[in-house]
RODO-451258 format. One record per residue (C-alpha): x, y, z. Coordinates in Angstrom, 3 decimals. Layout:
<pts>
+----------+----------+----------+
:       xx :       yy :       zz :
+----------+----------+----------+
:        X :        Y :        Z :
...
+----------+----------+----------+
</pts>
This chain:
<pts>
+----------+----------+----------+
:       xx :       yy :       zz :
+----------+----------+----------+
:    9.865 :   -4.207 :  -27.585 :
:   11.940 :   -4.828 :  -24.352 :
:   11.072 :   -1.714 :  -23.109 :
:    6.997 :   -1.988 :  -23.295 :
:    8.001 :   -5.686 :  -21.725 :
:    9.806 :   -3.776 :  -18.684 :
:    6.933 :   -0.788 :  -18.441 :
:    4.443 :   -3.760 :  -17.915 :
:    5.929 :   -5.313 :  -15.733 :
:    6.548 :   -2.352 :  -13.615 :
:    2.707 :   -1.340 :  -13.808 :
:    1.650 :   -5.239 :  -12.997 :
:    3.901 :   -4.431 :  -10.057 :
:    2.451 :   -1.600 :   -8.758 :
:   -0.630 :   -2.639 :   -9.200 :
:   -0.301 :   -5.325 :   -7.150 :
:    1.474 :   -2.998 :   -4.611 :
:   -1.787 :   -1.659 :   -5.092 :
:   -3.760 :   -4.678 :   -3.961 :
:   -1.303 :   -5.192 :   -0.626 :
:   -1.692 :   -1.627 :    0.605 :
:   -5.764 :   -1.931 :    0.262 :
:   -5.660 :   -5.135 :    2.146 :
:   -3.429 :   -3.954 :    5.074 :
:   -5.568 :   -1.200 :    5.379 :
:   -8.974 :   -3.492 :    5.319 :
:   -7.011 :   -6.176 :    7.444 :
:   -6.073 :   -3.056 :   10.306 :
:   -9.972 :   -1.564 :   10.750 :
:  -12.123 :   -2.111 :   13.369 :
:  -15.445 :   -1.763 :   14.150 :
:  -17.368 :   -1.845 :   11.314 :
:  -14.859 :    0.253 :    9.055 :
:  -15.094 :    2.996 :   11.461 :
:  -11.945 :    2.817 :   12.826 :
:   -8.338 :    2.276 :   12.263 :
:   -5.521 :    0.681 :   13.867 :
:   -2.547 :    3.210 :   13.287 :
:   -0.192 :    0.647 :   15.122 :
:   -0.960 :   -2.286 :   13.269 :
:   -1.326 :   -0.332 :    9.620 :
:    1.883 :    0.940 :   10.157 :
:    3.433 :   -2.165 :   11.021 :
:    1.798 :   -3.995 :    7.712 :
:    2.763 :   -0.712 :    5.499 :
:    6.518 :   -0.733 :    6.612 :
:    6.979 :   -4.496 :    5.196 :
:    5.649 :   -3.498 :    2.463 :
:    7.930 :   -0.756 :    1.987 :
:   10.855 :   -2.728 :    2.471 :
:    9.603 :   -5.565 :    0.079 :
:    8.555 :   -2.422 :   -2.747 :
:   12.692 :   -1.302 :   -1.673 :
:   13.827 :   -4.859 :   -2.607 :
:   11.876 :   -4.887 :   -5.761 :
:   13.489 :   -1.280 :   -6.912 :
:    9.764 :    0.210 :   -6.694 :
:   10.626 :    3.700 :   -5.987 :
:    9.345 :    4.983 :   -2.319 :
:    7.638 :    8.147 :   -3.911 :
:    5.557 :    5.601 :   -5.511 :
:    4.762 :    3.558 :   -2.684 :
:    4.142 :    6.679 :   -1.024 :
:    1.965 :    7.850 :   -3.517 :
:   -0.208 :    4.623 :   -3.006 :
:   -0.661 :    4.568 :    0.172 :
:   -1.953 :    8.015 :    0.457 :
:   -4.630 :    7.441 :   -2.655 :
:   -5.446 :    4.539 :   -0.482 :
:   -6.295 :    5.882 :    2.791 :
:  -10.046 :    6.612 :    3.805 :
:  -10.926 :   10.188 :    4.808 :
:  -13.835 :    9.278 :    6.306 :
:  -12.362 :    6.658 :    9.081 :
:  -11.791 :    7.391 :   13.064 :
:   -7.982 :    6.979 :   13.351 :
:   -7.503 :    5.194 :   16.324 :
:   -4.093 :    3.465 :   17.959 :
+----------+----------+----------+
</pts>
């Protein structure tokens, strides 16, 4: 019983990993969603790597996140 109480826990939290890395992406485009601003993603994504650190969410996972998360179709622009 503890353990499902752990494992949902852990998936609440990376779901709402989840949620952070979708809004730093939507808070760091420009131009109608057509562009992207590297510096200020990157800024955004490296707190929340530290915080997912702190909170013993594995990098790989993090890492996993933020790649499922990133458009294709966006200009990447600094």
């Amino acid at each position: 019983m503890r353990e499902q109480a752990t494992e949902q826990f852990h998936q609440s939290l990376i779901r709402q990993y989840q949620d952070l890395i979708q809004e730093a992406i939507i808070e760091s485009e420009s131009d109608h969603r057509t562009r992207l601003n590297i510096g200020k993603l990157n800024s955004k994504l490296q707190v929340i790597m530290k915080a997912a650190h702190y909170d013993g969410v594995p990098e790989t996972i993090i890492s996993r996140l933020i790649d499922e998360a990133m458009p294709n179709n966006i200009e990447k622009a600094a």
